[in-house]
Structures are given as structure tokens and as C-alpha cells.
Backbone as ProteinMPNN parsed JSONL, in Angstrom:
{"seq_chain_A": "XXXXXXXXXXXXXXXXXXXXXXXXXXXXXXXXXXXXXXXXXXXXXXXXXXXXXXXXXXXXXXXXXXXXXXXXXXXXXXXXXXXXXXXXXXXXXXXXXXXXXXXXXXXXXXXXXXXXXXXXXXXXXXXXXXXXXXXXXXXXXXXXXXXXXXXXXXXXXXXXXXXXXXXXXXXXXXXXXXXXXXXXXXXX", "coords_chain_A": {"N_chain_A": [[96.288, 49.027, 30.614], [97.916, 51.246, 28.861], [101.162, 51.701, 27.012], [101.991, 54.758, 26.694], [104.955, 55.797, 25.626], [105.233, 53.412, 24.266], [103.636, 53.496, 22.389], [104.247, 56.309, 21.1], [106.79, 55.085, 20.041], [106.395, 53.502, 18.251], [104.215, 55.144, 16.641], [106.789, 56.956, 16.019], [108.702, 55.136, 14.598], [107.203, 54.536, 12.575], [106.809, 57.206, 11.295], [109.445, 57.325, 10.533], [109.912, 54.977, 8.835], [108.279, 55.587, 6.3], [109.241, 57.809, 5.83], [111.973, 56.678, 5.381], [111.074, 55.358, 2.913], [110.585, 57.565, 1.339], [112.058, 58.77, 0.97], [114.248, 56.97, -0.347], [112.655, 56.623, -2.946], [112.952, 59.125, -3.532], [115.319, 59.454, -4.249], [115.777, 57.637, -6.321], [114.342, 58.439, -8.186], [115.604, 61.016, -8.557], [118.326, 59.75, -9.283], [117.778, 58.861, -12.098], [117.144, 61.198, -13.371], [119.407, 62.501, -13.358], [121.233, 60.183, -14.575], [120.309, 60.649, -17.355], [120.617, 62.739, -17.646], [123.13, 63.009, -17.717], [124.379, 60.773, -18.947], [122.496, 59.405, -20.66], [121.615, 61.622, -22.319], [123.874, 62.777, -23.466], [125.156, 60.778, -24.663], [122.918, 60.006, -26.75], [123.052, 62.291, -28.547], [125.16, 62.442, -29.856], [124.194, 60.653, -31.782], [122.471, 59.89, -35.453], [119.613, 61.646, -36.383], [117.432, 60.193, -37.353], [117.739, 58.069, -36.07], [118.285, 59.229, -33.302], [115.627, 60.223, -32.955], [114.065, 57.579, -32.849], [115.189, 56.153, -30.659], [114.555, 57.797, -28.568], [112.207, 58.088, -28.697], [111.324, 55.325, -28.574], [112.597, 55.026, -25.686], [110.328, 57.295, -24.64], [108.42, 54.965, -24.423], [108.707, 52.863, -23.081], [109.654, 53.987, -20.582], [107.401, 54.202, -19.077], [106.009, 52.308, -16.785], [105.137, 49.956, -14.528], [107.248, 50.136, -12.642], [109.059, 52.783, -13.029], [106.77, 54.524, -12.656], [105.522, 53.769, -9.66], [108.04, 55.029, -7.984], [108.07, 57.299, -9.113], [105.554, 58.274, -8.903], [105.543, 57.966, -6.132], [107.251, 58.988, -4.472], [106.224, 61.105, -4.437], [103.691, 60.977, -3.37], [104.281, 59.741, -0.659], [106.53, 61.428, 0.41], [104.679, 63.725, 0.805], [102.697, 62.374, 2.782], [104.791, 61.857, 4.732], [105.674, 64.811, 5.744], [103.03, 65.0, 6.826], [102.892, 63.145, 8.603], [104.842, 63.947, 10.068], [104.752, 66.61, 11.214], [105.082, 69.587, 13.359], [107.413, 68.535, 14.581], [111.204, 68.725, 14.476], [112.06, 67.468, 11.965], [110.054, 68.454, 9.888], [110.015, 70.993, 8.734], [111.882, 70.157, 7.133], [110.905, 68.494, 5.423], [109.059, 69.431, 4.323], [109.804, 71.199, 3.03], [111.495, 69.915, 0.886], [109.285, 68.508, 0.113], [107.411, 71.101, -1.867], [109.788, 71.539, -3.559], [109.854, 69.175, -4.969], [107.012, 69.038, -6.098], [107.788, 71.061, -7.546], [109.566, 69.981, -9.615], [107.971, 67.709, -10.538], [105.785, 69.193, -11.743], [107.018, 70.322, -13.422], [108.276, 68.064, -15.103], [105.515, 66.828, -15.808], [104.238, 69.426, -17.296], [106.162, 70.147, -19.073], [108.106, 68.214, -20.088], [106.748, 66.441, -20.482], [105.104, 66.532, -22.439], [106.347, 67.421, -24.28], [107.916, 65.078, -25.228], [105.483, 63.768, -26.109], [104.804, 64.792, -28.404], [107.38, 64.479, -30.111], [106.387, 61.812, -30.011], [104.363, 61.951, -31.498], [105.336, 62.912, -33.863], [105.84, 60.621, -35.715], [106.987, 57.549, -37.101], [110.153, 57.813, -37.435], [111.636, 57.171, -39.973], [109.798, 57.683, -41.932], [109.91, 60.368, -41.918], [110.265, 63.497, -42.683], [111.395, 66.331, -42.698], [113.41, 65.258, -40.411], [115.849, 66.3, -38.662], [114.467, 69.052, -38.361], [112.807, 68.229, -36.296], [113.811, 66.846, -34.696], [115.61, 69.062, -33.571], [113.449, 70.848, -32.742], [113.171, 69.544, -30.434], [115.145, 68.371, -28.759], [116.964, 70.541, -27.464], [115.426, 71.807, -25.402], [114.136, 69.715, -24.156], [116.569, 68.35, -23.231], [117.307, 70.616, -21.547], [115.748, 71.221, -19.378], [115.371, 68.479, -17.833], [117.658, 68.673, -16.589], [117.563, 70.663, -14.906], [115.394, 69.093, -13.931], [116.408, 67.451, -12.376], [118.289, 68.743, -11.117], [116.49, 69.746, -8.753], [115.241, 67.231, -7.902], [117.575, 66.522, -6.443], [118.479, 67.773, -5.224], [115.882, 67.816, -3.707], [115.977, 64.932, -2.51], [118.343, 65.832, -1.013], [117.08, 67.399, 0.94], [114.947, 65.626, 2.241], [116.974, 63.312, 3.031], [118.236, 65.072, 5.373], [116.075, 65.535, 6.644], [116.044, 62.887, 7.837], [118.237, 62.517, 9.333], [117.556, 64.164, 11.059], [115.511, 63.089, 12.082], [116.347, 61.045, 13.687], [118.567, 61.709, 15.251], [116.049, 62.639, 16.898], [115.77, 60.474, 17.994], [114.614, 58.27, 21.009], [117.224, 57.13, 22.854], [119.168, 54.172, 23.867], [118.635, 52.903, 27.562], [121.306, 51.729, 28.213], [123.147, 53.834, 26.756], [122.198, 55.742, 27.802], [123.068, 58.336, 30.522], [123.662, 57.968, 32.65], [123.392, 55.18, 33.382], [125.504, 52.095, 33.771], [129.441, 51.911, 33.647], [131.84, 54.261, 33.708], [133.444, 53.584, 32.201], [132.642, 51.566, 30.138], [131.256, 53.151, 28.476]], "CA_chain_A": [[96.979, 50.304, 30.636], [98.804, 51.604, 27.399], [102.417, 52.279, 27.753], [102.766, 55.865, 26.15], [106.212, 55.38, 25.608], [105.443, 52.568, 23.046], [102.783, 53.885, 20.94], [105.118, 57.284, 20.459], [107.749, 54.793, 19.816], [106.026, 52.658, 16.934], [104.442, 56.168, 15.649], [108.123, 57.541, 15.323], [108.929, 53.89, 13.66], [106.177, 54.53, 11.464], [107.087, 58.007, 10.573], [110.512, 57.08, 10.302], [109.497, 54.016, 8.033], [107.79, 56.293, 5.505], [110.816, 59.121, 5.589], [112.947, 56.16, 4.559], [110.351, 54.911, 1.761], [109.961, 58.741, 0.733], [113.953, 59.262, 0.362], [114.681, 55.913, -1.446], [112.022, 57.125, -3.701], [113.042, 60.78, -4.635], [116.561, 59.336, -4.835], [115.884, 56.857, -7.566], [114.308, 59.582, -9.455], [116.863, 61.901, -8.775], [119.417, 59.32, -9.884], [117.134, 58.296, -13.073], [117.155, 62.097, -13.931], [120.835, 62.254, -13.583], [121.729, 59.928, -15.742], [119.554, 60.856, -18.845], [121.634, 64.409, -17.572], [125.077, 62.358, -17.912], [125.046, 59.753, -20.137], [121.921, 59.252, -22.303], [121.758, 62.054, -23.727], [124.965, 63.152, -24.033], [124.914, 59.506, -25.794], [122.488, 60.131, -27.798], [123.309, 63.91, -29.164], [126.272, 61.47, -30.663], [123.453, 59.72, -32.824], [121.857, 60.938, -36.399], [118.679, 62.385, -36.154], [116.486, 59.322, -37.151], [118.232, 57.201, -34.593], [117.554, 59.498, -32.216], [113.765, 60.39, -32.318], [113.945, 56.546, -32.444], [115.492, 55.774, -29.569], [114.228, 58.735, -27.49], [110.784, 57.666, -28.824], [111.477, 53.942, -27.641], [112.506, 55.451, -24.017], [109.702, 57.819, -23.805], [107.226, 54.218, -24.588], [109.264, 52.052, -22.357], [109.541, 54.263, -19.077], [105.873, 54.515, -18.772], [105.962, 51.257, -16.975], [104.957, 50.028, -13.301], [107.839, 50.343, -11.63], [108.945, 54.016, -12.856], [105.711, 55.165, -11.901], [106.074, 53.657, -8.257], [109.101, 55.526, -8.005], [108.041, 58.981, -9.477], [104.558, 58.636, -7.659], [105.657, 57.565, -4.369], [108.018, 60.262, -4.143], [105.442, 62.562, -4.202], [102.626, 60.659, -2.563], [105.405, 59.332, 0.529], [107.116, 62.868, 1.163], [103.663, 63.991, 1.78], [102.281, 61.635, 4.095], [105.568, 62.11, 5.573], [105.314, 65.524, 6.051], [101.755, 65.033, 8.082], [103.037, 62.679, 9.762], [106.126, 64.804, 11.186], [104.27, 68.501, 11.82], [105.408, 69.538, 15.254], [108.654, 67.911, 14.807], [111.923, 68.834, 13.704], [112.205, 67.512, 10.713], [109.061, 68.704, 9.672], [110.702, 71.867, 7.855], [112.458, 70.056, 6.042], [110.213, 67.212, 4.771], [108.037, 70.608, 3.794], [110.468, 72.16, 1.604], [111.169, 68.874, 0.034], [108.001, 68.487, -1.231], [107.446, 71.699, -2.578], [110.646, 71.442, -4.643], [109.42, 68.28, -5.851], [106.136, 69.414, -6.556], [107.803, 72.341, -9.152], [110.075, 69.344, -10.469], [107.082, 66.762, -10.901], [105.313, 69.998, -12.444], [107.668, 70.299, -14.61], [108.001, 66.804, -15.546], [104.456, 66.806, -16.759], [103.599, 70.421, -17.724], [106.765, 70.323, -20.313], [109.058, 66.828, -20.921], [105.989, 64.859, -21.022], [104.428, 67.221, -23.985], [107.515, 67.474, -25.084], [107.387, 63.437, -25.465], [104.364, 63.644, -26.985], [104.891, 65.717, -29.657], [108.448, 63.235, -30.529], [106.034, 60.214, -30.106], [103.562, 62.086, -32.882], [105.835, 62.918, -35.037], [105.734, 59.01, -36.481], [108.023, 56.822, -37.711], [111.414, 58.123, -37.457], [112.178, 56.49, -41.337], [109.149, 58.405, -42.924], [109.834, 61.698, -41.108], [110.338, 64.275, -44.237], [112.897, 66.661, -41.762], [114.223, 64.859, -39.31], [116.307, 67.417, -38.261], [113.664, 69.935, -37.502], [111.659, 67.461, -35.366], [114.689, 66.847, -33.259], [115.574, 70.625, -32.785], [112.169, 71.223, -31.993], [112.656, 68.579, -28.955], [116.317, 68.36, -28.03], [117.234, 71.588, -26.566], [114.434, 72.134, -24.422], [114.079, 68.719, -23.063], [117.585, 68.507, -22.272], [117.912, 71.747, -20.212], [114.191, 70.937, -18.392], [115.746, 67.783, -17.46], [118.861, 69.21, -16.081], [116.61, 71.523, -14.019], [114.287, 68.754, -12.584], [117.47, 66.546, -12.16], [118.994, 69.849, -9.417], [115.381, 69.819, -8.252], [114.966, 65.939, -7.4], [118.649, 65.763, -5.801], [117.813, 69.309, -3.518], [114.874, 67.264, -2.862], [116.649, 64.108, -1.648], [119.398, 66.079, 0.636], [115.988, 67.593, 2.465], [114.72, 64.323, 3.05], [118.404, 62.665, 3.829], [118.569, 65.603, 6.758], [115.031, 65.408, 7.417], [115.823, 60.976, 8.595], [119.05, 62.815, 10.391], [117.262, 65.278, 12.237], [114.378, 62.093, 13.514], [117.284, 60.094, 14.286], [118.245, 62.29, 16.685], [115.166, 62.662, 17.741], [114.707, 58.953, 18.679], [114.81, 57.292, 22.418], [118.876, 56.146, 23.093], [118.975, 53.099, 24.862], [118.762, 53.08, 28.656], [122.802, 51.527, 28.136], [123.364, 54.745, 26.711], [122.005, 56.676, 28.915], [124.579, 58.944, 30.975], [123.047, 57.471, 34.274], [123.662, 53.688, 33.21], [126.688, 51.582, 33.208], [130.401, 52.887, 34.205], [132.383, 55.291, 33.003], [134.309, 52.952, 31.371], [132.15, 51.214, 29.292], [130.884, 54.392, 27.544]], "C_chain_A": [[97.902, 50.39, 29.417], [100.007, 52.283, 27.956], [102.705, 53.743, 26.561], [103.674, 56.109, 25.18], [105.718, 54.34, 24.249], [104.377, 52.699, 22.033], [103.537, 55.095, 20.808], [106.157, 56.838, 19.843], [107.408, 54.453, 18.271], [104.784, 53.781, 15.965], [105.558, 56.714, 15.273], [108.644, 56.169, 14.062], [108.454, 54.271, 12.505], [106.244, 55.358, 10.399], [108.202, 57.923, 10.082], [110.861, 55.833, 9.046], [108.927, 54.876, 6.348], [108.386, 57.253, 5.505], [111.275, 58.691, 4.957], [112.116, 55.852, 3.241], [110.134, 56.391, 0.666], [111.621, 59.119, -0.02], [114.238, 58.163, -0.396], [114.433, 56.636, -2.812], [112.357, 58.441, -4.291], [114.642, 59.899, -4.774], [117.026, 58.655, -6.105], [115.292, 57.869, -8.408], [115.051, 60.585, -9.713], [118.085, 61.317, -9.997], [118.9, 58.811, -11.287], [117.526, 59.82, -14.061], [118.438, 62.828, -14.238], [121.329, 61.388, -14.12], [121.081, 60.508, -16.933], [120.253, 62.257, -18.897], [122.844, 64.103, -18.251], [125.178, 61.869, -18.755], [124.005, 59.779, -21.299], [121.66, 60.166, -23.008], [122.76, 63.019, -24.157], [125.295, 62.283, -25.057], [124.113, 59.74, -27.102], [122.392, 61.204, -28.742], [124.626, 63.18, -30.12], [125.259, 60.955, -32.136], [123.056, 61.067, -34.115], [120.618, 61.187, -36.204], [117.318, 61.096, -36.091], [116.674, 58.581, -36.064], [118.221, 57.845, -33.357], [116.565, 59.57, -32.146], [113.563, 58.713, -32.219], [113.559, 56.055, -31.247], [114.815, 56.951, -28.542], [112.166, 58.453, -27.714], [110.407, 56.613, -27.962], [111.635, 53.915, -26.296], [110.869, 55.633, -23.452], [108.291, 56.237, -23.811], [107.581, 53.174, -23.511], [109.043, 52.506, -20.578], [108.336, 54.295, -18.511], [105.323, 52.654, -18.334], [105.604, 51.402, -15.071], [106.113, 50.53, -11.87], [108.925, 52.271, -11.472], [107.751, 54.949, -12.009], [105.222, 55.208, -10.425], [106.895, 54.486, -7.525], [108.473, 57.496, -7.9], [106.877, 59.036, -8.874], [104.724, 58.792, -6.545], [106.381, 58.396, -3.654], [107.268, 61.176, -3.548], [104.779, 62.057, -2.671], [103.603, 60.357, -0.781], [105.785, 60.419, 1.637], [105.824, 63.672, 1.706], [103.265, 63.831, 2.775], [103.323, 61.856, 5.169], [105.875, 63.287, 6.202], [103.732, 65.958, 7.022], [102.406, 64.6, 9.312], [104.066, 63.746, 11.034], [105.693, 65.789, 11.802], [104.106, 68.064, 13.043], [106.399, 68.905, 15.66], [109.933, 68.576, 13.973], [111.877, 68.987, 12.33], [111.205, 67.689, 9.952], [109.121, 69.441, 8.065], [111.097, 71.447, 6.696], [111.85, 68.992, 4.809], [109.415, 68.346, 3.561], [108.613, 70.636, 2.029], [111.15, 71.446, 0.377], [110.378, 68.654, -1.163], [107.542, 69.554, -2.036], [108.58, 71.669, -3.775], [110.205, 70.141, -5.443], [108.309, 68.298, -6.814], [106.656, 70.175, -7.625], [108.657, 71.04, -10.221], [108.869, 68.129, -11.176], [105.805, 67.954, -11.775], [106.024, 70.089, -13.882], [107.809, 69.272, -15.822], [106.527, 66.782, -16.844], [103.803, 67.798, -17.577], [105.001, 70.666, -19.417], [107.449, 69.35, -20.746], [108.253, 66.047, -21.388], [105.18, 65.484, -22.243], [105.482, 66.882, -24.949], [107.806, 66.096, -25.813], [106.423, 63.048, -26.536], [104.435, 63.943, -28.172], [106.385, 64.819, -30.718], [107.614, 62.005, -30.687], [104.873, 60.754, -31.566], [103.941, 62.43, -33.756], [105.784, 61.874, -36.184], [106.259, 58.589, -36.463], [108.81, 57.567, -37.898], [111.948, 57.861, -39.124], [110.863, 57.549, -41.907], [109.097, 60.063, -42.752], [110.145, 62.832, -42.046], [111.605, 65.283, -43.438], [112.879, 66.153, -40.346], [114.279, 65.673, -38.259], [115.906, 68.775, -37.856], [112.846, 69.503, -36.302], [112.664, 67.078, -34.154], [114.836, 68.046, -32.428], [114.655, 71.56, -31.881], [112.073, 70.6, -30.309], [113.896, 68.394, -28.37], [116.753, 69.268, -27.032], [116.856, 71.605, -25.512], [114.109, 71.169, -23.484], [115.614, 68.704, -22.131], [117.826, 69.33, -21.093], [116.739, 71.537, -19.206], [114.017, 69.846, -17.726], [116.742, 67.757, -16.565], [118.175, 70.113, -15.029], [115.726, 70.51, -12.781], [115.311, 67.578, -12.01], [118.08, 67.199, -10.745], [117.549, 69.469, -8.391], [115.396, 68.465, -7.169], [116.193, 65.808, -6.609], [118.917, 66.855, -4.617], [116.833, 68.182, -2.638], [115.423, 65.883, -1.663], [117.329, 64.384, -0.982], [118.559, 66.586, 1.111], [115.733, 66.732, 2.964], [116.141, 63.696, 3.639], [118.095, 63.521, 5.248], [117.458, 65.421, 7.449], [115.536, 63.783, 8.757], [117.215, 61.113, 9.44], [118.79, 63.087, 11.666], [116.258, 63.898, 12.99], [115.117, 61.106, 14.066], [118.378, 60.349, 15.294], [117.551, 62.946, 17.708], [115.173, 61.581, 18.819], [115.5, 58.926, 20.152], [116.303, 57.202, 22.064], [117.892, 55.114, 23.898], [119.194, 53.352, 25.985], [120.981, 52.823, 28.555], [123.482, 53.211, 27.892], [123.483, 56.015, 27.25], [123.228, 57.197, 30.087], [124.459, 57.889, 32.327], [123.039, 55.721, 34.599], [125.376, 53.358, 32.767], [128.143, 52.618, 33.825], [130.632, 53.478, 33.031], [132.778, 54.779, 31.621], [133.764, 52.102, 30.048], [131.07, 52.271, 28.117], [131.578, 55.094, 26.528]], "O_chain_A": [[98.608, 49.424, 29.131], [100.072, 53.078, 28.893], [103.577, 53.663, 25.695], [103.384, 56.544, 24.065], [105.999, 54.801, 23.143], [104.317, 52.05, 20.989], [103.613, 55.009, 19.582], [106.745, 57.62, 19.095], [107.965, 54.961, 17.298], [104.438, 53.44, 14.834], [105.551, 57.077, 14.097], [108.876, 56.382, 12.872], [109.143, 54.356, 11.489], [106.029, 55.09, 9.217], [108.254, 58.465, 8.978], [111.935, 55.818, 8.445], [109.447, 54.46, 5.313], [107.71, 57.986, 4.785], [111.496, 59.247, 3.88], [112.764, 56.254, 2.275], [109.667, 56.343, -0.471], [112.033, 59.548, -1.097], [114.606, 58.568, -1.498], [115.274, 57.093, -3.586], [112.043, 58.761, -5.438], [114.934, 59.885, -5.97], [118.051, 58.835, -6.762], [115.894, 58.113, -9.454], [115.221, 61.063, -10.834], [118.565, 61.867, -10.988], [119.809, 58.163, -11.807], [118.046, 59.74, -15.174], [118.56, 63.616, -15.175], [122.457, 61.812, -14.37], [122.005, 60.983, -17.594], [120.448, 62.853, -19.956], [123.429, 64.75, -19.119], [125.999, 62.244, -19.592], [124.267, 60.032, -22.475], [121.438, 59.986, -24.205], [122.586, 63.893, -25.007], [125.661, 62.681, -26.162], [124.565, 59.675, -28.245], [121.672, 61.062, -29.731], [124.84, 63.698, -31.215], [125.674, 60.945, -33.295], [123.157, 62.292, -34.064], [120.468, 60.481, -35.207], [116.485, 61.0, -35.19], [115.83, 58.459, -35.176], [118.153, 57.165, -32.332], [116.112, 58.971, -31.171], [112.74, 58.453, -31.341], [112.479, 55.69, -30.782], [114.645, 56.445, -27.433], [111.233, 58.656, -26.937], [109.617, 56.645, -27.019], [111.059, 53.071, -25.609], [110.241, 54.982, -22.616], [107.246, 56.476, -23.204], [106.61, 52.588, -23.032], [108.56, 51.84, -19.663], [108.297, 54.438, -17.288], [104.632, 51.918, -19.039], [105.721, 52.435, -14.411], [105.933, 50.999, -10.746], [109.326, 52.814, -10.443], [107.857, 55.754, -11.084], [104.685, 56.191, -9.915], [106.535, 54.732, -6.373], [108.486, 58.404, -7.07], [106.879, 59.968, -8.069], [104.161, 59.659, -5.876], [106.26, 58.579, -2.443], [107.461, 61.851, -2.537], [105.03, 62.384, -1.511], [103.243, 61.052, 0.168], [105.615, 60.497, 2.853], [105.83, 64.2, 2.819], [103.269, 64.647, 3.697], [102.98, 62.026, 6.339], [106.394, 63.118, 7.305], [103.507, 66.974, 7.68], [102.539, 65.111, 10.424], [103.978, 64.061, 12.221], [106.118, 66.013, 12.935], [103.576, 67.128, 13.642], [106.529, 68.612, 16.849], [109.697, 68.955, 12.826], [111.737, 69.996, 11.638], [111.319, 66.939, 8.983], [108.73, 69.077, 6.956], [110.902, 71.935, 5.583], [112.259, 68.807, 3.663], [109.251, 68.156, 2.356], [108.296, 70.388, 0.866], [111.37, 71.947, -0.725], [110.469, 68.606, -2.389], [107.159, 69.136, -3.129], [108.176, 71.785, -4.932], [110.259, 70.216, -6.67], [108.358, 67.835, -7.954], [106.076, 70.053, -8.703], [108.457, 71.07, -11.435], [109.031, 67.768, -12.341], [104.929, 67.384, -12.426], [105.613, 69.953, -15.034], [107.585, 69.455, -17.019], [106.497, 66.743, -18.074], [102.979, 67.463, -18.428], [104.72, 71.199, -20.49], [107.573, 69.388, -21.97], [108.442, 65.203, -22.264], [104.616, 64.689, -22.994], [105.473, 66.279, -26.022], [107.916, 66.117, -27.039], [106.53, 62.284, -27.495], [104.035, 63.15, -29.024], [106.258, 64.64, -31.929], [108.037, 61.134, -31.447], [104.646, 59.984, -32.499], [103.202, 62.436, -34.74], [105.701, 62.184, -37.372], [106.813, 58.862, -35.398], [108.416, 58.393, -38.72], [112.878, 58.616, -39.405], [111.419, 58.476, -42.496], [108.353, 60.818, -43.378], [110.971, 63.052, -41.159], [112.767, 64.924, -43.629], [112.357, 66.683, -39.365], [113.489, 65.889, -37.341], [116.619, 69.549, -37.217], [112.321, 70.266, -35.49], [112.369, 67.027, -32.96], [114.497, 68.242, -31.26], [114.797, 72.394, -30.987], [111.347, 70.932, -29.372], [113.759, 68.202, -27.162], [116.921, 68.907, -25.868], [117.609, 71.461, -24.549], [113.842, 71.417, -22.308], [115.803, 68.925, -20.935], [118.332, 69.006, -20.018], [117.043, 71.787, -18.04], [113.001, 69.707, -17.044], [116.765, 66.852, -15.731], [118.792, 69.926, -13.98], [115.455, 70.716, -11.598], [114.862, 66.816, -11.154], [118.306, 66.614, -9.685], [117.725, 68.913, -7.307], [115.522, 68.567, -5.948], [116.074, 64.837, -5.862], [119.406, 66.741, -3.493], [116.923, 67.811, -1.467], [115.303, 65.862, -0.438], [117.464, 63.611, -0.034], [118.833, 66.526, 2.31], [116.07, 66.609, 4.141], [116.246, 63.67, 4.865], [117.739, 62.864, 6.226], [117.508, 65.178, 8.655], [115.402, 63.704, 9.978], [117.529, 60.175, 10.172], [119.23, 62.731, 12.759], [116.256, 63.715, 14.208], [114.623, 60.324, 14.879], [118.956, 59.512, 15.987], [117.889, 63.506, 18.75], [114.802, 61.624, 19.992], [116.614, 59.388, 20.4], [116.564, 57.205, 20.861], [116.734, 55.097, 24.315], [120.096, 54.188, 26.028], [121.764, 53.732, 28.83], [124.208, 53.722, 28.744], [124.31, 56.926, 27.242], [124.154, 56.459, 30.424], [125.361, 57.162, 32.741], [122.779, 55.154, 35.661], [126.15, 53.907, 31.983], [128.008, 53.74, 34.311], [130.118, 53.426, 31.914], [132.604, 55.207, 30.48], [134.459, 52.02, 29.035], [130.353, 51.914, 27.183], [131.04, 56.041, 25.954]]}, "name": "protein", "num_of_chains": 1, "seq": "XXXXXXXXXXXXXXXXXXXXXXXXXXXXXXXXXXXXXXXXXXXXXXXXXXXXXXXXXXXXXXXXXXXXXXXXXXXXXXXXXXXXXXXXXXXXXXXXXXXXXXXXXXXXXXXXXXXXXXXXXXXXXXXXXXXXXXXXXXXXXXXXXXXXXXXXXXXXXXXXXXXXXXXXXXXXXXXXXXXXXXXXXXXX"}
């Protein structure tokens, strides 16, 4: 005989397991996309022009590495699954509207920073670059503010998921202790 009760329990686990793996995940990209908001390239708008396409060259060759891509995939791929899993629950809504906002920020991501990348990584060599200073202008502005955009995006996205792993956490079972009908007054 199957106890009910404990396969709804260790599917809520499950979904609740993959909520938390889905919110870690947009939060490190949130917080990845907030700094490069805050510091690097307010940092690097400090630098001269070769030293930046440099260094912003050297980023965009560096982040393209296993454990960003974990991160900025799993977000996606996670909040999904987590959204199946939930429909017909609470936090369902909110897992939803999550992922759509992520979806326009992970759109974004690739439909304009990562061209935008591209076009800084084909420029060449930073030292043989004939203007500089047009090859930055061409790529500073626009990344910055499209960064700043998927930076609101990714940190909307993480307070849906945060409320989403609120709302299934008062979904879940209490303990019988808890329960009004257990235990005295006094120990409640």
C-alpha cells in the first residue's frame, strides 16, 4: 500500500529542491549583472580606451567558461522545470512570471551584449586598433545601459522566485507538534 501522504511529500521536496536550485541560480546572475552595473564598469569607464577594449575583451573571453554557463543556463532551464512542476499550486504564478522576465533578460543577453561582444572581440588587438576611441563608443554606451536593464530584469526575476519558495513553504505539511490539536497550550 503507498502512503499518499509521502509521495506528495517527496514531490513537494522535489519541487521545492528545484525552486531552491532555480533561485540560487537567477540570483548569482542577478548578482554577476549587478556588479559589472556597480563596479566594473564604472571601473573601467576610469580606464583609456586601449585598456579598456582590452580588458572588456579579456572578460568577454574569460566568462564564457563552465561555471558561468551553469549559472546563466540553469536559471533558465531550473525556473522552467520549476514552473511544471508547480502548475496548480500557488506559487505557480509566480515561478511563471519569473521566467518570462528572464526569458526577455536572457534575450537580451544574447540578441544584443553578446553581439555587442563580438564586434569588441573583432575589432583586434587593442594596440593596433587605428581609433580606439570610436571602437569603444561604438560598444560602451549601449552595453552599459542593456546591462543595467537585464541586471533590473534578473533581480525582478529572483524576488518572484524568493516569494514563489515563500508561498510553497507555506504550503508544506507542519508537524503533527504543531498542530493546534497536539501538545498543551503551553508548549505552543
Amino acid at each position: 500500500m503507498t502512503d499518499i501522504r509521502g509521495t506528495e511529500s517527496r514531490g513537494r521536496n522535489t519541487a521545492g529542491a528545484v525552486l531552491g536550485v532555480a533561485t540560487v541560480a537567477m540570483g548569482l546572475i542577478a548578482g554577476a549583472f549587478y556588479v559589472f552595473a556597480c563596479a566594473v564598469m564604472p571601473g573601467l569607464a576610469r580606464s583609456g580606451d586601449r585598456v579598456y577594449i582590452e580588458v572588456m575583451q579579456n572578460i568577454n573571453d574569460v566568462i564564457q567558461n563552465p561555471v558561468f554557463f551553469a549559472s546563466f543556463m540553469g536559471a533558465l532551464l531550473f525556473t522552467a522545470v520549476s514552473a511544471w512542476q508547480l502548475r496548480g499550486t500557488a506559487p505557480h504564478r509566480w515561478v511563471v512570471a519569473a521566467l518570462i522576465v528572464y526569458v526577455v533578460a536572457f534575450a537580451l543577453t544574447s540578441f544584443v551584449n553578446v553581439p555587442l561582444n563580438d564586434d569588441l572581440m573583432n575589432a583586434g588587438d587593442p594596440a593596433k586598433i587605428a581609433d580606439p576611441a570610436a571602437v569603444r563608443e561604438k560598444f560602451e554606451d549601449a552595453w552599459v545601459a542593456w546591462n543595467v536593464v537585464r541586471a533590473v530584469l534578473c533581480t525582478l526575476a529572483f524576488a518572484l522566485l524568493a516569494r514563489a519558495l515563500v508561498l510553497l513553504g507555506k504550503g508544506a505539511p507542519q508537524s503533527a507538534y504543531l498542530d493546534s490539536a497536539a501538545g498543551s497550550s503551553a508548549s505552543r
